[in-house]
FIGU-216389 format. One record per residue: residue in three letters; x, y, z of N, C-alpha, C in turn. Coordinates in steps of 0.02 Angstrom, whole numbers, plus 32768, in hexadecimal, padded with zeros to 4 digits. Example, Ala and Ser with C-alpha at 12.3 -4.5 7.8 and 13.67 -1.06 7.14 Angstrom:
# residues 2
ALA82947EE4818682677F1F818682947F5B8186SER82827F90816282AC7FCB816582858002818A
END
This chain:
# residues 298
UNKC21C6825B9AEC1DD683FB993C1DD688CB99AUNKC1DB68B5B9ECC1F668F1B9DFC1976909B9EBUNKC18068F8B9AAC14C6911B9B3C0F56904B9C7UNKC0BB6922B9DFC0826918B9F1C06068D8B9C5UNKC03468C0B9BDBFF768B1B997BFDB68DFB971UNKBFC868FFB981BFB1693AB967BFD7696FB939UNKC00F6975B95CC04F699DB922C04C6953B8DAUNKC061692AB8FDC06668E8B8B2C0396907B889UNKBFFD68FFB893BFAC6900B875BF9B692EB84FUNKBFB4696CB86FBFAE69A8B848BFDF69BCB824UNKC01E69AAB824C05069C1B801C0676998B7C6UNKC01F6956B7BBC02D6935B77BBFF0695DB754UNKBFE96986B753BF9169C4B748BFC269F9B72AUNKBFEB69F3B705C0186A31B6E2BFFD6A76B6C0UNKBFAE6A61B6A3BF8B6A8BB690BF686AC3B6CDUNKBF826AB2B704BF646AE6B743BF9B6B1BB733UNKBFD56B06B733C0146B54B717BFF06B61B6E5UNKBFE06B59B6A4BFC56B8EB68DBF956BABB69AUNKBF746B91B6A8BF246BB8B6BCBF346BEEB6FEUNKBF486BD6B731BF6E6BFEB754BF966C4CB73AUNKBFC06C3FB705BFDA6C82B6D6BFA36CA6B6B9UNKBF7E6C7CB6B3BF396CBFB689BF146CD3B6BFUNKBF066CC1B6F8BEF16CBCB721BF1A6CECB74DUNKBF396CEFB761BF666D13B791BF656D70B7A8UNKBF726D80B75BBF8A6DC4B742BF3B6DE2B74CUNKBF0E6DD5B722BED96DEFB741BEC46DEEB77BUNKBEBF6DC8B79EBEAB6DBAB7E9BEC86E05B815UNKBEFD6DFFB7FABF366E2CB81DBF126E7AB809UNKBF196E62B7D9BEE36EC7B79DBEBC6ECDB7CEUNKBE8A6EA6B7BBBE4F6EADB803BE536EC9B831UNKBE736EB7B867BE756EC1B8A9BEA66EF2B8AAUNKBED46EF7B880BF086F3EB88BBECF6F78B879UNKBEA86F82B83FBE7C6FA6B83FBE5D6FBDB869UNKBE476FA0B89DBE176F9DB8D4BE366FC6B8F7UNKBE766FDBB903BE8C6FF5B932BEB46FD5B976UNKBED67000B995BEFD6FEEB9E8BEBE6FCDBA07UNKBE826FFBB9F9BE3A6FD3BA22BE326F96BA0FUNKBE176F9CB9D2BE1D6F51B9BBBE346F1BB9E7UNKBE836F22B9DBBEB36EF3B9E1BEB76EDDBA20UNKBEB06F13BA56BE9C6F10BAA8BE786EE6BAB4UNKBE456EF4BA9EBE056EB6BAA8BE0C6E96BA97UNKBE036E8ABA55BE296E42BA4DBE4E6E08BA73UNKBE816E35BA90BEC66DF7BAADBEBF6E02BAEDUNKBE8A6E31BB0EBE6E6E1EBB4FBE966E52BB9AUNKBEBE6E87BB6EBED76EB1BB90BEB46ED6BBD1UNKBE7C6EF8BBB1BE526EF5BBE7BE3C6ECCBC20UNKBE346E8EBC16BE366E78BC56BE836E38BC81UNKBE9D6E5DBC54BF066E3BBC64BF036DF6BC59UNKBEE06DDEBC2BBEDA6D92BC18BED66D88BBDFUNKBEE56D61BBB9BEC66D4CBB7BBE826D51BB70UNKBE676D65BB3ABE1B6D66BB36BE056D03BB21UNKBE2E6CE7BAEEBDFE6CBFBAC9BDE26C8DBAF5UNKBE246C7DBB32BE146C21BB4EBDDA6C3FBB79UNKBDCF6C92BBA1BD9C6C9CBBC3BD506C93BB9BUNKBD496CABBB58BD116C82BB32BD0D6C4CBB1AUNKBD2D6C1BBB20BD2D6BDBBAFCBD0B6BBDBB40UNKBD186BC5BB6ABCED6BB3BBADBC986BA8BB8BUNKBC926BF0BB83BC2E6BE1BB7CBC206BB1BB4AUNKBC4C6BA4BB03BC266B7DBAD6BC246B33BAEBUNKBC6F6B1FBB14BC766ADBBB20BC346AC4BB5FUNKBC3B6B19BB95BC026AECBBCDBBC06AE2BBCCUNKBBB06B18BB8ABB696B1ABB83BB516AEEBB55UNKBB916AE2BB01BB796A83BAEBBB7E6A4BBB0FUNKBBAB6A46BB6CBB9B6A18BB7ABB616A0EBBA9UNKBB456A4FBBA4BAF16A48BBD0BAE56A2FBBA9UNKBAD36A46BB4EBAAA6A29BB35BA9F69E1BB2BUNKBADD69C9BB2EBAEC6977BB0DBABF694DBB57UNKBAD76974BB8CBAAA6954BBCBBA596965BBD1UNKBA566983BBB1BA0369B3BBB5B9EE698FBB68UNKBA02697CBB3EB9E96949BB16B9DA6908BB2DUNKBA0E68F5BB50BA0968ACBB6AB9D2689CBB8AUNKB9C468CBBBC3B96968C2BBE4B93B68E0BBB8UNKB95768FFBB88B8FD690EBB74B8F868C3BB3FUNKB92B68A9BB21B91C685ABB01B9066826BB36UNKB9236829BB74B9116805BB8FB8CA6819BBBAUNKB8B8684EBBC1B8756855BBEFB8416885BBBEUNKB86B6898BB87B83468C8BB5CB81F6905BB78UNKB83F691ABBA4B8356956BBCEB836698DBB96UNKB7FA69B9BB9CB80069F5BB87B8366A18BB85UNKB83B6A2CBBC3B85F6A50BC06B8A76A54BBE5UNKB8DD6A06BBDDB8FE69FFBBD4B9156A11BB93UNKB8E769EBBB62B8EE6A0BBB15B8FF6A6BBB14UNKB8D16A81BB28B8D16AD0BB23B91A6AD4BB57UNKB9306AD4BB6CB95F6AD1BB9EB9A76AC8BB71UNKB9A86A98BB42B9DD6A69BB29B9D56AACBADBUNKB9B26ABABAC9B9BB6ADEBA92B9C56B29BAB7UNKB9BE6B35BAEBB9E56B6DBB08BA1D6B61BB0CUNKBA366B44BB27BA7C6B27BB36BA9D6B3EBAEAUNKBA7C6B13BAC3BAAA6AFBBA84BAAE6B5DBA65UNKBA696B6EBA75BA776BCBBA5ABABB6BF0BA72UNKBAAD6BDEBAB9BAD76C19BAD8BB2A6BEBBAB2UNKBB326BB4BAC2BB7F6B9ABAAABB8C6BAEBA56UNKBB426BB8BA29BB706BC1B9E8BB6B6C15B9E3UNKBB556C46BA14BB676C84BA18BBBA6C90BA38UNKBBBC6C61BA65BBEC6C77BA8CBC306C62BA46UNKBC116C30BA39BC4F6C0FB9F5BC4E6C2DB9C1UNKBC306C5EB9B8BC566C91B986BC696CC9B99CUNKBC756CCEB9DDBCA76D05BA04BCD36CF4B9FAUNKBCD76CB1BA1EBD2C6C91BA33BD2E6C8EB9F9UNKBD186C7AB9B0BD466C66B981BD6C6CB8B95FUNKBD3B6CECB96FBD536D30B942BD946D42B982UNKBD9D6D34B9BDBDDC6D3BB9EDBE166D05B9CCUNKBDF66CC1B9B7BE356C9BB9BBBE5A6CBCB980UNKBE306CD2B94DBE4E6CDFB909BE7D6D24B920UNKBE6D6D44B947BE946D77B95DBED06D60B96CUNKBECB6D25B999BF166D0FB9C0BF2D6CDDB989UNKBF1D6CD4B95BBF4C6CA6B91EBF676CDAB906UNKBF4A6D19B8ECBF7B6D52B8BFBFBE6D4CB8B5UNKBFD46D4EB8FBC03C6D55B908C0566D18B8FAUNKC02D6CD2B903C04F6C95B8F6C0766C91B8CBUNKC0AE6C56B8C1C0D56C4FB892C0D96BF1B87DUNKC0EE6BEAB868C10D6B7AB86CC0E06B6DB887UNKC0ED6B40B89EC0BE6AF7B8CAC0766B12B8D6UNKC0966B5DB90FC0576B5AB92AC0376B76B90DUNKC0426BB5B8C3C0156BC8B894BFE76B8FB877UNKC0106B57B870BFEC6B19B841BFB06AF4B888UNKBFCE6AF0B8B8BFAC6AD2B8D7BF556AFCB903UNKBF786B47B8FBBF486B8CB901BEFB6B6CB8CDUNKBF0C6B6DB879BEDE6B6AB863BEC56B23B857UNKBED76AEBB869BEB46AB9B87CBE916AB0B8A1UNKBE986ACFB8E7BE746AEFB923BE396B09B908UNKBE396B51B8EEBE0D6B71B8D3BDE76B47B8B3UNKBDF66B26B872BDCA6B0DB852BDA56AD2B853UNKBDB96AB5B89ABD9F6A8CB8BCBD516AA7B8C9UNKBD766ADDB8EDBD2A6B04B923BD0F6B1AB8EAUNKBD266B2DB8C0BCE16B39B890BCAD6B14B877UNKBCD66AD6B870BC9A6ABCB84DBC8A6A8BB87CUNKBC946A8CB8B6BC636A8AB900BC2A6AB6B911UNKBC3D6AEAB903BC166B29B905BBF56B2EB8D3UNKBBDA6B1AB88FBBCA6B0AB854BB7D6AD6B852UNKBBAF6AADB88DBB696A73B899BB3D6A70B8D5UNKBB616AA7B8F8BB2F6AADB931BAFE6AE2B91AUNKBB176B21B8F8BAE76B41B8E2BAB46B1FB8A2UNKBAC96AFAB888BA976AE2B861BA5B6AA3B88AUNKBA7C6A81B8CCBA696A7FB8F4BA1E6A9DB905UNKBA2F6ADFB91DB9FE6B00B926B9C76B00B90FUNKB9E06B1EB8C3B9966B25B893B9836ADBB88FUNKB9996AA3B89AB97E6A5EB882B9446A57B8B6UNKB95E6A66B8EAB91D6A6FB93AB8E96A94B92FUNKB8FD6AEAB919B8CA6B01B915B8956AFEB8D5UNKB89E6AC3B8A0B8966ACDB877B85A6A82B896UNKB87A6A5BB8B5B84A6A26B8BFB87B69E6B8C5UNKB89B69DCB8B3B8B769A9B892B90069A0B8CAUNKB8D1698DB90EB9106983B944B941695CB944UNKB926691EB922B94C68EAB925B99E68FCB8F9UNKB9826905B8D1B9CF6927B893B9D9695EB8C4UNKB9B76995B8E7B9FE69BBB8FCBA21699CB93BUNKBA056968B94CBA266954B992BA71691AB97DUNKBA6C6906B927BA9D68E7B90EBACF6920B901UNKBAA86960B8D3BAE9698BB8BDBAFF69AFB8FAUNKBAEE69BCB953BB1769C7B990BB37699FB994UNKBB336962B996BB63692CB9AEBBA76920B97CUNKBB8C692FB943BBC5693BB913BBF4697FB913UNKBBCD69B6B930BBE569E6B946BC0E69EAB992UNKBBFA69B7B9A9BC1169C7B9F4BC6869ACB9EBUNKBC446982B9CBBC8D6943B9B4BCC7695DB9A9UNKBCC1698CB97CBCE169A6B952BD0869E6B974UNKBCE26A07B997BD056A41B9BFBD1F6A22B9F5UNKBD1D69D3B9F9BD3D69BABA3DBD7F69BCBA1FUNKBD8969A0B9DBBDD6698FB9BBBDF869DEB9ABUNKBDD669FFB9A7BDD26A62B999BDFC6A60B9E0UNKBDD96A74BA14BDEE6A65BA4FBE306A58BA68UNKBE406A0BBA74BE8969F3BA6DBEB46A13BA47UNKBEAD6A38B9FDBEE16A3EB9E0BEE86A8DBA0CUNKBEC26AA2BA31BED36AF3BA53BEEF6AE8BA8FUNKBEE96ABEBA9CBF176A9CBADCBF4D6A9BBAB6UNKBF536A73BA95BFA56A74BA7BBFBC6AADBA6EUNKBFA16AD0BA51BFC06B25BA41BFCB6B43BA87UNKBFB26B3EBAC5BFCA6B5CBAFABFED6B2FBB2AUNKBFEC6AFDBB1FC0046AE8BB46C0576AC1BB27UNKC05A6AB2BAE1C08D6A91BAB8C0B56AB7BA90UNKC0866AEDBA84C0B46B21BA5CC0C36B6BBA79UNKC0956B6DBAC9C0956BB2BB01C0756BE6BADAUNKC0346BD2BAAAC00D6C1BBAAEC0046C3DBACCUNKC00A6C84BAE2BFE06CB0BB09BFE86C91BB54UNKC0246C7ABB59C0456C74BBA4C0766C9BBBBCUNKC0846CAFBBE1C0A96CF0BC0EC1006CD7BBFFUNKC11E6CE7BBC0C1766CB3BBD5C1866CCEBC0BUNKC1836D1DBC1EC1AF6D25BC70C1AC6CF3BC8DUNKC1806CB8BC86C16E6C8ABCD3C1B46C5DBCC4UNKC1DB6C55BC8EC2166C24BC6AC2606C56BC97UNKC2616C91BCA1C27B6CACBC9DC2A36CB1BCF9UNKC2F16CB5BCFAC2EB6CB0BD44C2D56CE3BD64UNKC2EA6CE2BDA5C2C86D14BDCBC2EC6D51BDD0UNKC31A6D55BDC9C3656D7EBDBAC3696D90BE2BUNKC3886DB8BE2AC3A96DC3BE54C3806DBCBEA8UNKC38C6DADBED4C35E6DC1BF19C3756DF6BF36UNKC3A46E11BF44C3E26E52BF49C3E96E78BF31UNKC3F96EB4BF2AC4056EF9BF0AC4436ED1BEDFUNKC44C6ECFBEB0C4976EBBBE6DC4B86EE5BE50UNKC4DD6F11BE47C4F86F46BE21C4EA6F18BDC8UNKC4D16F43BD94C4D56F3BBD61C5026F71BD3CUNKC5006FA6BD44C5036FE0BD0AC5217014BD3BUNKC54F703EBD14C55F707BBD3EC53570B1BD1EUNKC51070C5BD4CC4D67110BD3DC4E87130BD02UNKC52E7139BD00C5397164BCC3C53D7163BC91UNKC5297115BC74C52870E5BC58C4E070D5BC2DUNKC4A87108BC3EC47070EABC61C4557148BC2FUNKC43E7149BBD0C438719ABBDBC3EA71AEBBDEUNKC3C871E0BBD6C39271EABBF7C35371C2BBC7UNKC36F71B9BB82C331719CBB6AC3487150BB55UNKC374713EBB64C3A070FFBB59C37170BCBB61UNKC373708CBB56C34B7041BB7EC37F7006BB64UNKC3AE6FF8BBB7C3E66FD6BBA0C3E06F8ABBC1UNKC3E06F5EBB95C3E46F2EBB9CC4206EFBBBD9UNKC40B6EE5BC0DC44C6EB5BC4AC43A6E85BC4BUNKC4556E4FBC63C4526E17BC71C4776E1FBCB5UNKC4476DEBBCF9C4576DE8BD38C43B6DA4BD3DUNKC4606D71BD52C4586D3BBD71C4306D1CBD4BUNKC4376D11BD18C4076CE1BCE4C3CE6D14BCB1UNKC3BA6D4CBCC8C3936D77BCB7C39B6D9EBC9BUNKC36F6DD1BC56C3716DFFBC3EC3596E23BC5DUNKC3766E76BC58C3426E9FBC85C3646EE1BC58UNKC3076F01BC5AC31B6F50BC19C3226F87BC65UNKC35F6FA8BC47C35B6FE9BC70C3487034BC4EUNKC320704FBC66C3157085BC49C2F870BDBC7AUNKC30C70ECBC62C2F77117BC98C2A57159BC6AUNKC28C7155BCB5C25C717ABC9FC26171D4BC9FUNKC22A71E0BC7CC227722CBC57C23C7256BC94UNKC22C7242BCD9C221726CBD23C2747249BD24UNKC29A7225BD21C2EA7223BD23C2E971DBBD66UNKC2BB71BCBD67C2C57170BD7CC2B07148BD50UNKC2EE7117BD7AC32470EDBD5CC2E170B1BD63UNKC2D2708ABD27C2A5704FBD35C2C3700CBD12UNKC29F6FE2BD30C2C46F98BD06C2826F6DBD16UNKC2856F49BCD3C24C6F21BCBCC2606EDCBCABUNKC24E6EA7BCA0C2596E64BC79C2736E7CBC25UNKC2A26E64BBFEC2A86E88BBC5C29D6E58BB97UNKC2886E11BBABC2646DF3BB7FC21E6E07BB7DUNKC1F36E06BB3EC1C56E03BB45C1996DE1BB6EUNKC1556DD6BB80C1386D98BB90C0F66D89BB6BUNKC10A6DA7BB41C0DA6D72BB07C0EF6D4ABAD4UNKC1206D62BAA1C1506D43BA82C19B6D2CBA87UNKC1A16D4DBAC0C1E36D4BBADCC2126D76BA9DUNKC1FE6DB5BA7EC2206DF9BA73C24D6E0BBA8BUNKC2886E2FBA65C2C96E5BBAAAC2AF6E9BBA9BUNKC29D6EA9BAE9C2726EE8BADEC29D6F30BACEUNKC2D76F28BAE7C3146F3CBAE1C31B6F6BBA85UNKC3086F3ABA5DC2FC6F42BA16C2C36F61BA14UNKC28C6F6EBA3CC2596FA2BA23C2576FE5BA23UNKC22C7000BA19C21D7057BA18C20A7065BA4DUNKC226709CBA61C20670B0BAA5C1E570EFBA9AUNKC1AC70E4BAC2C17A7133BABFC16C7141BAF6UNKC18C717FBAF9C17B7193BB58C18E7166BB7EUNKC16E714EBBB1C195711FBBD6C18670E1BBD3UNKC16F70DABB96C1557083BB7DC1817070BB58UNKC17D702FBB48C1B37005BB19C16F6FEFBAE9UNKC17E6FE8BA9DC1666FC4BA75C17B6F8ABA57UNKC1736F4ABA64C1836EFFBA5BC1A46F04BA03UNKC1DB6EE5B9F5C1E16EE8B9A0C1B66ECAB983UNKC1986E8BB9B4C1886E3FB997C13E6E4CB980UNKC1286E67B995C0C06E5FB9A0C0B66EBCB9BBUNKC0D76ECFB9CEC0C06F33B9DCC0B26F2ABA16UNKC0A56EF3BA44C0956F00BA73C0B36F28BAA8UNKC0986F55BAE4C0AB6F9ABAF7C0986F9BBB30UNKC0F66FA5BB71C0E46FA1BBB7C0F36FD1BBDCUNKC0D46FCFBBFCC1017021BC2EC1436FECBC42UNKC1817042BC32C1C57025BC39C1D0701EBC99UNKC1AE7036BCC4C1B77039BCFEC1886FFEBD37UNKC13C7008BD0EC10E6FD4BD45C12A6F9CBD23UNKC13A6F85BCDFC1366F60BCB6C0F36F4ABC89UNKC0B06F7FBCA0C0736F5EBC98C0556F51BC4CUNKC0396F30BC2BC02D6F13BBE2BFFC6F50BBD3UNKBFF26F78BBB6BFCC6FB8BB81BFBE6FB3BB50UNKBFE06F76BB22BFC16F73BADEBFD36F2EBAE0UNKBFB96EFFBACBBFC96EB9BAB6BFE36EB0BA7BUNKBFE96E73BA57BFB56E3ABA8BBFDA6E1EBACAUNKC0066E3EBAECC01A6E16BB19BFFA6E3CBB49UNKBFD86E1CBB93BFAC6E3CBBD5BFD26E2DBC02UNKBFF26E0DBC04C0136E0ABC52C05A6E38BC66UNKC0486E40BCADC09F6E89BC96C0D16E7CBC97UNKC1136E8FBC87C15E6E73BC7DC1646E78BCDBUNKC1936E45BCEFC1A26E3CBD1CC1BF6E7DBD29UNKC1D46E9ABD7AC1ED6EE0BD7DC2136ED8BDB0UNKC25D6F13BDC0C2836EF7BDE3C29E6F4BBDF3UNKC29E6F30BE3CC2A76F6BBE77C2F66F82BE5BUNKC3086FD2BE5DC3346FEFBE49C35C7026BE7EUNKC38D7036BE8EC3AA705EBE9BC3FE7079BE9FUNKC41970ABBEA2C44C70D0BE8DC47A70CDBECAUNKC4BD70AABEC8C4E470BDBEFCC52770B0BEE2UNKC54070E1BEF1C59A70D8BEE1C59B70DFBE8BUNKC571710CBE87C57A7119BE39C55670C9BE12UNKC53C70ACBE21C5297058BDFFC4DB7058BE06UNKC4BC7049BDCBC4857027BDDBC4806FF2BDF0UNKC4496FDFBE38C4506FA2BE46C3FB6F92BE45UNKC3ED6F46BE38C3A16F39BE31C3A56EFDBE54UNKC3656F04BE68C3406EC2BEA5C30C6E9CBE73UNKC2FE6E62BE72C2B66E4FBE4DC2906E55BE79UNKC2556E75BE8DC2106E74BE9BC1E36E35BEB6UNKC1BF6E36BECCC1AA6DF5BF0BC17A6DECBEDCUNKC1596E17BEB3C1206DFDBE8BC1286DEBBE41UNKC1636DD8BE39C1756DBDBDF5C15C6D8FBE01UNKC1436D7DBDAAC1296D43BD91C15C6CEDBDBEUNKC1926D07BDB2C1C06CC7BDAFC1BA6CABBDE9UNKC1AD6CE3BE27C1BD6CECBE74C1826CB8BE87UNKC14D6CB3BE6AC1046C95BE83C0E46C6DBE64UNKC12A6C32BE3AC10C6BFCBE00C13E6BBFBE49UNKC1586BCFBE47C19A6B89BEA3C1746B8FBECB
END
């Protein structure tokens, strides 16, 4: 079989690749427009996490107040509860058109599966988000009973929305850290490179004990080494542009300091693993670092 339930399901839905292609290129216009700011926020740089799964939190916990804050006001007619349950249901379809203008951010770069499986996701939550807000006006309009059918049809619906975003992070590694795949490379100082080897604006790609690692030296004339896979797409960072003492990702632009390793432009937030360096006998030799990713997943 090979594959999910869900991969089956959606990948007999052929018309999501196209819609997806018209779909795509703009998305991308958009938000490149917007700017480095933009794009920051967006993918959650600012606070070294992903932005979207941190808002998908409010819509799911605040429709499942509501679904419980409906239940007693049918069963006891409580004021209290009613006004309570259409709060709930407010704050979750505000919060659900955050998360959905973030998720659309983090579909942009997709490609295959998980492009196809990206906008099934999406258009799940939409038209979850579709019926809870109509929802709304059905309450405030009078007519509780119909909006308490079109939530439940809404809730439903962003539950199957839901699952398929699990699968994208968890089946296809959205917006998961690959350093954590990656070994730990060395515990010991290792000779890689002879210094001279090594020129001042250079960023040279080694392999030590299972591991990639970029060497490059900085503008002040130290020698730094970083993870040289990406960790968002898994990029050879090796192949990017370097500006000053940052590397720019080929794959997505994303942009790290070549020395802390730390993420500056996304969409990737978490920092390239980093690995202790020094010069003896003419050789560069590098240590991996106690606070690599890899070091604190065993």
């Amino acid at each position: 079989m090979g594959r999910t339930i869900s991969e089956r399901i959606v990948d007999r839905l052929p018309w999501l690749d196209g819609l997806a292609e018209k779909t795509q290129p703009k998305v991308q216009e958009v938000i490149d427009r917007g700017g480095v700011t933009l794009r920051n926020a967006l993918d959650g740089v600012w606070i070294e996490v992903p932005l979207h799964p941190v808002l998908t939190d409010v819509p799911v916990g605040s429709w499942t107040a509501a679904i419980a804050l409906d239940a007693v006001d049918l069963v006891s007619g409580s004021k209290a509860a009613r006004n309570a349950a259409d709060g709930a249901l407010a704050v979750g379809v505000v919060g659900g058109f955050a998360a959905a203008a973030v998720g659309i951010s983090d579909w942009r770069y997709l490609g295959g599966g998980a492009r196809r499986m990206g906008i099934a996701h999406g258009l799940l939550n939409a038209a979850g988000l579709a019926l809870n807000t109509t929802s709304l006006v059905l309450r405030a309009t009078g007519r509780r009973n119909a909006g308490r059918l079109a939530f439940l049809a809404g809730f439903s619906i962003n539950g199957i929305g839901a699952h398929l975003g699990g699968e994208l992070s968890y089946n296809y590694g959205l917006r998961v850290n690959r350093n954590v795949f990656e070994q730990d490379g060395p515990d010991e100082y290792v000779p890689v490179l002879e210094e001279s080897e090594l020129s001042e604006t250079e960023m040279r790609r080694v392999e030590v004990e299972g591991v990639g690692v970029l060497l490059s030296r900085a503008q002040e004339g130290k020698i730094c080494a970083i993870a040289a896979t990406c960790n968002h797409f898994s990029g050879p960072l090796e192949e990017g542009d370097r500006e000053g003492d940052t590397v720019v990702c080929p794959l997505h632009k994303s942009r790290f300091d070549l020395c802390t390793g730390q993420a500056i432009d996304g969409p990737a937030v978490f920092p390239q693993s980093r690995y202790h360096t020094r010069v003896r006998d003419g050789n560069i030799e590098i240590m991996a670092t106690t606070e690599n990713v890899q070091k604190r997943v065993t």
